[in-house]
N, C-alpha and C positions, 0 to 999 in steps of 0.2 A: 487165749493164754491160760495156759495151767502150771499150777503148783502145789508141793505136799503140803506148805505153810498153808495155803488158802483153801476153804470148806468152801469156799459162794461159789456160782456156778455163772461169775464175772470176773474183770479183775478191778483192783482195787483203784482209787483215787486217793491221796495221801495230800493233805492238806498243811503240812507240817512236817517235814521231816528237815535235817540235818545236814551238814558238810562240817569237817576239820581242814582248817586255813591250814599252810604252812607256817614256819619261821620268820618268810622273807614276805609277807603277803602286805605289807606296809609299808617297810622299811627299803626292796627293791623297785620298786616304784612309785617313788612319793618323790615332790620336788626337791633335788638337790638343798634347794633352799631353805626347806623344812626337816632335811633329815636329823637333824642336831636334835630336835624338838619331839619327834616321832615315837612311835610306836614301834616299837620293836625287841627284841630279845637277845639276851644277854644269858651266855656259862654262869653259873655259883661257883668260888671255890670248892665247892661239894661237886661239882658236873651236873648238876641241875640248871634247867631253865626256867630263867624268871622274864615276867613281863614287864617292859619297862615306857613308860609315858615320858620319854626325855631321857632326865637323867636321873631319874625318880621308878621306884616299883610301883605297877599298878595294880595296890590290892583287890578290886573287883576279881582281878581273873587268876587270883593265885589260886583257887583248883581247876584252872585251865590252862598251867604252866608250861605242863609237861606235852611236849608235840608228838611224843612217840607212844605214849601211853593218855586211856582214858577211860571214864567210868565204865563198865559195862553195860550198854543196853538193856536198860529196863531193871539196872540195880540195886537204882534207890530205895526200893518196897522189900529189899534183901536187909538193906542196912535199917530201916524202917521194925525189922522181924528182929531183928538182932539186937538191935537199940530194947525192944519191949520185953527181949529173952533177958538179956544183959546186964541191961541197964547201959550199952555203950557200945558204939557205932563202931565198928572194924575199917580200917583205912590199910588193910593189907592188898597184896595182889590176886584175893580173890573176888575185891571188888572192882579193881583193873586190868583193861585187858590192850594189849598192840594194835595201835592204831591200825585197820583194815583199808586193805587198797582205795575198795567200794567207799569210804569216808573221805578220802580222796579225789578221787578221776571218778569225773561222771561216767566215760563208758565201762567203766569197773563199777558202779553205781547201777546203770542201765542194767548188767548182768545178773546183780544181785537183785534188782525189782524184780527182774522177771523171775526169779525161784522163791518170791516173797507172794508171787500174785498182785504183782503194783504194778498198774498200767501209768499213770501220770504219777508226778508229784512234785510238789513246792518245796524246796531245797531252800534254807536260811543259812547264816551263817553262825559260828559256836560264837567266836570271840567279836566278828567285825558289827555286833550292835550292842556294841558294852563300851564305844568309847566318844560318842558324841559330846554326851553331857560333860566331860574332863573339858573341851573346849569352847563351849558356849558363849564365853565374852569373848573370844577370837575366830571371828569368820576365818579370816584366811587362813589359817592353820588349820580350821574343821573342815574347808571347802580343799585343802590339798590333801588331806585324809579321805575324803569322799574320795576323790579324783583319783587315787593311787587304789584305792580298794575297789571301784568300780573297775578298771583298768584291768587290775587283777583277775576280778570275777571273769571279768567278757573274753581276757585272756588265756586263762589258765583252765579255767573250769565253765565257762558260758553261760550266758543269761538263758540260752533254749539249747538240748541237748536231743535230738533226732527227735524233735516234738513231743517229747515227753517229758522232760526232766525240766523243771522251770526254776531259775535262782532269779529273783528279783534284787536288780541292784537298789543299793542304797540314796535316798533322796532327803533334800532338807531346807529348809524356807526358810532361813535366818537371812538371806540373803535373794531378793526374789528375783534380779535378775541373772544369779547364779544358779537360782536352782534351775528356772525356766532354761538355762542353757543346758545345764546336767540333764533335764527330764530330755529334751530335744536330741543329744546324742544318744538316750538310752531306748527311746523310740528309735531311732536310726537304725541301731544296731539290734533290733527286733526284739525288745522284750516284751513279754507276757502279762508282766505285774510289777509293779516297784513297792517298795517299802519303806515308811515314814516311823521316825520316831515317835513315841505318842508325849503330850504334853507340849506349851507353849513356846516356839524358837521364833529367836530375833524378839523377845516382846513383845509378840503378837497371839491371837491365836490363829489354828491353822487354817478358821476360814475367812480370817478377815480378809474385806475386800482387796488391800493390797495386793493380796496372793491369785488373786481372777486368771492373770494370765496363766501362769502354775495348771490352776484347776479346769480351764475351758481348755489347755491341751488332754488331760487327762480324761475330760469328759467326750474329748471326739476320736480320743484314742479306744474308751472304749475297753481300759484296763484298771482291774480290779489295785486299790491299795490297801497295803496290808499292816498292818500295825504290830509286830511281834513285841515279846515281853525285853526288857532289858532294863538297865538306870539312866535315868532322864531326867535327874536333877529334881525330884521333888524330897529327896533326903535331903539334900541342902535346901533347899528352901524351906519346909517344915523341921525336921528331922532333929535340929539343931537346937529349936528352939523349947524341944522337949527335951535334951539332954542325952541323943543320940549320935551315936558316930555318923559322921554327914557322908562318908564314904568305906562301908563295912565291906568284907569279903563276900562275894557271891556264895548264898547257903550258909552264911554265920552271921545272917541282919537277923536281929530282936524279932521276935513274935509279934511287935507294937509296928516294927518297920515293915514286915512281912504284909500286916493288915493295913495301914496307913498312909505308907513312903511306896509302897512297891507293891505290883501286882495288881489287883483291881480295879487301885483305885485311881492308878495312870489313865487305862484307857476310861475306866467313867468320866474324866475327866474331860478327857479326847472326845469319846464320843457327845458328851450333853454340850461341848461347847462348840462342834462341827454342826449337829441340829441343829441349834439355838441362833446359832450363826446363819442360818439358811442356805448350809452350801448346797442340798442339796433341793430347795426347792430354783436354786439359779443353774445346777447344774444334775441333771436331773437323771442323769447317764451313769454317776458315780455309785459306784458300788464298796466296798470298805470291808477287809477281813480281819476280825479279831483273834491272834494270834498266843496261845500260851498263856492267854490272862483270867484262863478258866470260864466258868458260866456261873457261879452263883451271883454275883453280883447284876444278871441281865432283868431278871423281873424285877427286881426292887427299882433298879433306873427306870425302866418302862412305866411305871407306878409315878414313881419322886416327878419323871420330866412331865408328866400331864397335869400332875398339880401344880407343879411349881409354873406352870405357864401360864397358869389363870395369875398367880400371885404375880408374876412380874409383867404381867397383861399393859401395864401404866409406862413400865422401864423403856430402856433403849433396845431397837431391834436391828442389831448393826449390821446383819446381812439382808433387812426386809424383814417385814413379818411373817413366822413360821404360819403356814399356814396346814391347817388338821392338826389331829392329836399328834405330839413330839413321837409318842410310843408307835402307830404307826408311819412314820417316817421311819423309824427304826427298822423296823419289819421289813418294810423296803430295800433299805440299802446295806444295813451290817448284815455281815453273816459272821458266827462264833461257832469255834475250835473248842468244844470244854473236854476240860481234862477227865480221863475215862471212870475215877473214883466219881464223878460229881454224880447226882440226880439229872440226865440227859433227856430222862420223858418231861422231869419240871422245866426244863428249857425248852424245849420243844412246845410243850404246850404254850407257854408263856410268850415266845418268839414264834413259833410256825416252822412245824420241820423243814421246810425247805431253806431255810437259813441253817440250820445244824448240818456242819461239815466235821466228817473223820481227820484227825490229827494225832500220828502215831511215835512225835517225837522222835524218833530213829534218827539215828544212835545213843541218843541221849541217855543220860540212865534215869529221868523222871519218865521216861514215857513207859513202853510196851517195849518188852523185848522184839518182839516182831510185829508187822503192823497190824494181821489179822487178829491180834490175842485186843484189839480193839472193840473187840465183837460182844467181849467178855460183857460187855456195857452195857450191851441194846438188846436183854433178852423180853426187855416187855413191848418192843418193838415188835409189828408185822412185819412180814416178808416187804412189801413195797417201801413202807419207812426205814427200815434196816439197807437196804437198795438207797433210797434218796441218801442217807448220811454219810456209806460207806463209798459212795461212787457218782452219783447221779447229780445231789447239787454243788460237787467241784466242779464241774464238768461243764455246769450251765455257766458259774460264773467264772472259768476261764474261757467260756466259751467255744469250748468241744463237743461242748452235747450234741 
């Protein structure tokens, strides 16, 4: 495969990249019974569209309103330049651009990888992991939202797309023998990888034993889970009690929420309590991709969970006792996405390049306008490590190598 975009003399594995839902990606297939309640979109007297949670807007995605229009790929380091020239952020239409087919229809998708140099790639959804935590204290109304947006996905746009294009449907433990049912059709219908929210559902955490059955299908299925960024309810649970709005618009949460409520500190969360937990010394198969939640927070957990394990050495060990250092169990089974600004050799070192996977956000406009301008990152990189990050360990852990 060749392309003008791509310099490497392979083609790409893309560990992150993007889709735009429709309109109707909720609201035409969710249960009649839920639709009163649902997620869906509604005209402004101005002819805009707003997102609406019922009968309520939902400000998480109000700059994810608009279905026909969207940031530009890789424009936020635009508005970023402009902001430091300025003093203030331009929200004209030379930061948005017509929603493109390719953000669409995978095989318009398919078309575009290949003039991008992208042989595989993991396709997320914009909007459909911005709305679990709105439902939290009601399974059935989160488990009919599952069920309509998975639907959706396998229907409209497909979990595997001519063995390269992978969208991992949505899955969720608040409910474990609905989820065990949801993972069971999603294996059915042959996916690749599924996706969990990060942070504690149903009042548990995600490894506790209850969840075994969940986790021993996943473990002989053999398919990677991935954790992408999004709100997962830890602004309302902390957020509140610092004097923060419990539910701010996506890109207008406090600098305090940014560090705090959002981002890093969901999955450290996720991950130090999936170790601690022993899922994965009972289940030994699972493998875990940290998605959009960056890298600098990897070494400091790697560090915090080896001590903090002597100190809680006496406590409760509710999945068994961890057994080896917590920090290599890490190494083993997470692999992280970091964002191309960060320090990528200090991950690597710290983690082991074979967990550091390329993540080019596309379409998004926090990522890279294209996926190769990924590369920009890895110049202290060799030939063979540039190779492992950009191609080689996607590959292992979708299992294409």
């Amino acid at each position: 495969m060749t392309s003008t975009q791509n310099s490497l003399p392979y083609a790409l594995v893309d560990a992150d990249s993007h889709y735009y839902e429709p309109r109707d990606f909720i609201s035409s297939y969710i249960d009649p019974a839920y639709r009163d309640r649902c997620i869906s979109v509604r005209t402004t007297d101005e002819g805009m569209d707003q997102i609406m949670f019922g009968s309520e807007p939902m400000p998480f995605l109000t700059h994810h309103a608009d279905f026909d229009r969207a940031p530009r790929p890789g424009g936020l380091k635009d508005q970023f330049r402009a902001l430091k020239a300025t003093g203030r952020i331009e929200k004209g239409d030379e930061f948005g651009v017509a929603v493109k087919s390719s953000w669409r229809d995978p095989i318009a998708r398919l078309e575009e990888m290949d003039e991008q140099g992208v042989e595989f790639a993991l396709a997320f959804p914009t909007r459909g992991v911005c709305f679990e935590f709105l439902m939290a204290d009601d399974p059935d109304l989160l488990y009919a939202h599952l069920e309509a947006f998975n639907n959706w996905l396998y229907e409209q746009w497909g979990y595997e797309t001519d063995g390269r294009l992978f969208a991992p449907p949505l899955m969720n433990l608040t409910d474990i023998d609905r989820a065990v049912a949801q993972l069971d059709l999603a294996l059915e219908r042959g996916t690749k990888a599924i996706h969990l929210q990060c942070g504690p559902q149903g009042g548990r955490a995600p490894a506790d034993p209850v969840n075994d059955p969940f986790w021993a299908r996943v473990n002989e299925a053999g398919i990677p889970v991935a954790f992408h960024i999004g709100p997962t309810g830890l602004n309302e649970m902390y957020g509140s009690h610092w004097g923060e709005n419990i539910n701010p618009p996506a890109h207008q949460q406090s600098a305090f929420q940014w560090t705090c409520t959002y981002g890093d500190t969901a999955i450290m969360h996720t991950i130090a309590s999936i170790i601690y937990h022993n899922l994965f010394g009972r289940y030994p198969n699972i493998r875990v991709l940290s998605v959009e939640h960056g890298s600098l927070w990897v070494p400091y957990l790697l560090g915090a969970m080896d001590k903090m394990k002597g100190m809680g050495r006496n406590g409760p060990w509710p999945g068994g006792y961890v057994s080896g250092r917590p920090s290599e169990v890490f190494k083993r089974h997470v692999n992280v996405v970091p964002y191309q600004e960060e320090p990528i050799d200090a991950l690597a070192s710290a983690l082991g390049i074979d967990r550091v996977l390329m993540g080019s956000d596309y379409p998004h406009s926090e990522g890279v306008a294209e996926p190769i301008q990924f590369l920009e990152s890895l110049s202290t990189f060799d030939e063979v490590g540039v190779r492992k990050i950009m191609r080689d360990n996607a590959l292992d852990l979708l299992g294409l190598g």
